[in-house]
N, C-alpha and C positions, 0 to 999 in steps of 0.2 A: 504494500500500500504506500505508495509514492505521493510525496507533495507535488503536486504539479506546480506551485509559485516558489518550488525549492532551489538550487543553483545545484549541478551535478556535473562531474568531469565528462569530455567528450568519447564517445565512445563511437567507436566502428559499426559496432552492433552493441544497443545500449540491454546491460542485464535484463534477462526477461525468467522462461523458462529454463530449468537445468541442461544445461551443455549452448544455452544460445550467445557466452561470452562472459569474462570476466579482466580480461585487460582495459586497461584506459587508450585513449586515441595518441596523447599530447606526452612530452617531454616539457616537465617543467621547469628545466633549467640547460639550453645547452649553450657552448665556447669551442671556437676554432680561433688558432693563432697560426700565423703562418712566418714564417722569416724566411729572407733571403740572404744570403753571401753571394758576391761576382767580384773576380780576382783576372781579369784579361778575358779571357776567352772560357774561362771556367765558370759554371753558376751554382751554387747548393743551395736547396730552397725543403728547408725543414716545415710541416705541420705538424699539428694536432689538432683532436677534438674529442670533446667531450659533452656528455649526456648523464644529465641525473637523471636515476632512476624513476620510472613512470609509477602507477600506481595502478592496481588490481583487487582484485575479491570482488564478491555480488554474493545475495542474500541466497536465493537458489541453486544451490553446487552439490546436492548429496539426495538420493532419492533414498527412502525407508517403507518400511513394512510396517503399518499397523497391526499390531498382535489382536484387536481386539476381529480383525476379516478373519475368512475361513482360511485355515493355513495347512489342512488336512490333519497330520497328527502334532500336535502342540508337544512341546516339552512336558514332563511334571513339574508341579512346581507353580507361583505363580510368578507374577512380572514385578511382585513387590522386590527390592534390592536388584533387580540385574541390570545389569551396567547399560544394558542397548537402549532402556528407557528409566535414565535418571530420573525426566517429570513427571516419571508414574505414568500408568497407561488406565485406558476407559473401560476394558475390559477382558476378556479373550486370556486365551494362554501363550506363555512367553513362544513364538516363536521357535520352528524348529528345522535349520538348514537343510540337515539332512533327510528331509519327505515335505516339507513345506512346497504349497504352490501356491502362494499368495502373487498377485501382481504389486508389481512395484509402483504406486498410482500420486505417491503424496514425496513431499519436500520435508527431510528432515533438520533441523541444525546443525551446524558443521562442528564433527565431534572435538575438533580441537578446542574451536573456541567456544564450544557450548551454547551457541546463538547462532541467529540467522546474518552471517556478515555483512557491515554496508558495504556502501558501494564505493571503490577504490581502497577495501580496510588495510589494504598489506602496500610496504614500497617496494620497486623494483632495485636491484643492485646498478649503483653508475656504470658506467663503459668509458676506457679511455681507450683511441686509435693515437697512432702516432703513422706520418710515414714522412717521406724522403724522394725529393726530385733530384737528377743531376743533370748539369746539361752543359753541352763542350761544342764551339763552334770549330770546325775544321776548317773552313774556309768561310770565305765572306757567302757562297753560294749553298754549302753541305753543314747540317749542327745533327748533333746525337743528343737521342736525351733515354736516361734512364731511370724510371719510374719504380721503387721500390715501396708498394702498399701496405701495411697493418703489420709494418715493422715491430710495433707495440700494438697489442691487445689484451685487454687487460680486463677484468668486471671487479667491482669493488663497492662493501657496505650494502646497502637494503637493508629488509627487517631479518631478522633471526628466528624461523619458527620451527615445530617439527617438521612439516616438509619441505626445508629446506636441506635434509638431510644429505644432499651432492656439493653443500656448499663450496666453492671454491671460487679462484679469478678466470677460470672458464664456462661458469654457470653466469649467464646474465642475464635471465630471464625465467617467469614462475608462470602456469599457463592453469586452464581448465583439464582437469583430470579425465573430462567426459571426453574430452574431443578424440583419444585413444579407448581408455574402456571406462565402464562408470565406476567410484569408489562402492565399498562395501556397506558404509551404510551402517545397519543394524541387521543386517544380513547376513547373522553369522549367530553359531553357537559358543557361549559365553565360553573361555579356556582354548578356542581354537587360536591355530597360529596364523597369522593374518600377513599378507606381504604387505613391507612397508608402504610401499607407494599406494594400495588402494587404502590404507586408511585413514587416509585423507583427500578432500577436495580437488587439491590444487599439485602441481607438481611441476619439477624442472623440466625447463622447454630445449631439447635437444633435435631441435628441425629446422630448415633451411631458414635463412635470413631472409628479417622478415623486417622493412623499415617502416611499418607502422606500431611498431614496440620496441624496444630493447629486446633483441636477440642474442644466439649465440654469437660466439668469437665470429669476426670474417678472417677468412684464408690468407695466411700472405699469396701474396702475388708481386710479379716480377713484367714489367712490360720495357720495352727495348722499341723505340724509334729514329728514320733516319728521312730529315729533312732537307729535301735537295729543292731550290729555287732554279727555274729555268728562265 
């Protein structure tokens, strides 16, 4: 339930249903610097740039099983203490993974943070590029120039949560968990061993670069040109 006279970051696709987005559109801080050196016919032309990290989470990211639908054989037991529903449940027996065929129809809260997250609740880690031009005139007609790209790459800072468990300066980016499989949920029985990454919402984004967020590292690269005036 959104204020419509509210102010909310831009979004590509603005949080709606689970899996329909949770990154923000914008970069709220970036810097490029560029310098040059030329010494006769020699030129060095250093950059950088940098980007603070954007901002992500939405309120719908974890789908769950109401215990109280038909779930075929329930556990024993009832739903009072089990961890899947902390704020007590309406009725039904706990939940039972192994013969359960309940649909998955409702939005649960995100077990980390025990609430329904807003919108942009988590920061994305900075990115710094660095790279390197050279360029050498051979004659008044012929110049070379040598292009060395993402000489530096680097991801640094954002927030610190459990799934950010890849932490490192080649993770630069936290995405929807749906958009590969959906997390677990309360879809699960109590003592099972659960893989890290679905127990959570959100998760390290290791896929193609992508410059409407902070992405992964880009690649260095190497380009070589040879400019002849006729």
């Amino acid at each position: 339930l959104y204020d419509p006279n509210a102010a909310y970051l831009p979004y590509s696709t603005f949080p709606g249903p689970i899996g329909s987005g949770v990154n923000a559109y914008n970069y709220p801080y970036v810097a490029t610097l560029v310098l040059n050196y030329k010494h006769d016919r020699l030129s060095i032309t250093p950059s950088f740039q940098f980007q603070a990290g954007n901002r992500y989470g939405a309120p719908l990211t974890t789908p769950g099983i109401d215990p109280a639908s038909t779930c075929g054989f329930p556990l024993a037991g009832s739903t009072l203490g089990d961890p899947r529903y902390p704020y007590g449940a309406a009725g039904g027996g706990p939940y039972n993974a192994n013969h359960g065929h309940c649909s998955v129809g409702l939005s649960i809260p995100d077990p980390y943070t025990g609430q329904f997250d807003a919108i942009g609740a988590f920061r994305e880690p900075a990115q710094l590029l660095g790279h390197l031009r050279i360029g050498y005139e051979i004659s008044p007609r012929m110049s070379v120039t040598l292009t060395l790209a993402n000489l530096i790459q680097t991801c640094f800072g954002g927030q610190t949560t459990a799934f950010t468990y890849y932490r490192s300066n080649n993770v630069c980016s936290y995405g929807d968990l749906t958009n590969a499989t959906a997390p677990v949920g309360n879809a699960y029985n109590p003592g099972a061993n659960i893989q890290t990454f679905l127990k959570y919402p959100y998760m390290p984004a290791f896929s193609v670069y992508n410059d409407l967020t902070n992405s992964v590292n880009t690649p260095f690269a190497a380009y070589l040109s040879l400019r002849v005036k006729i």
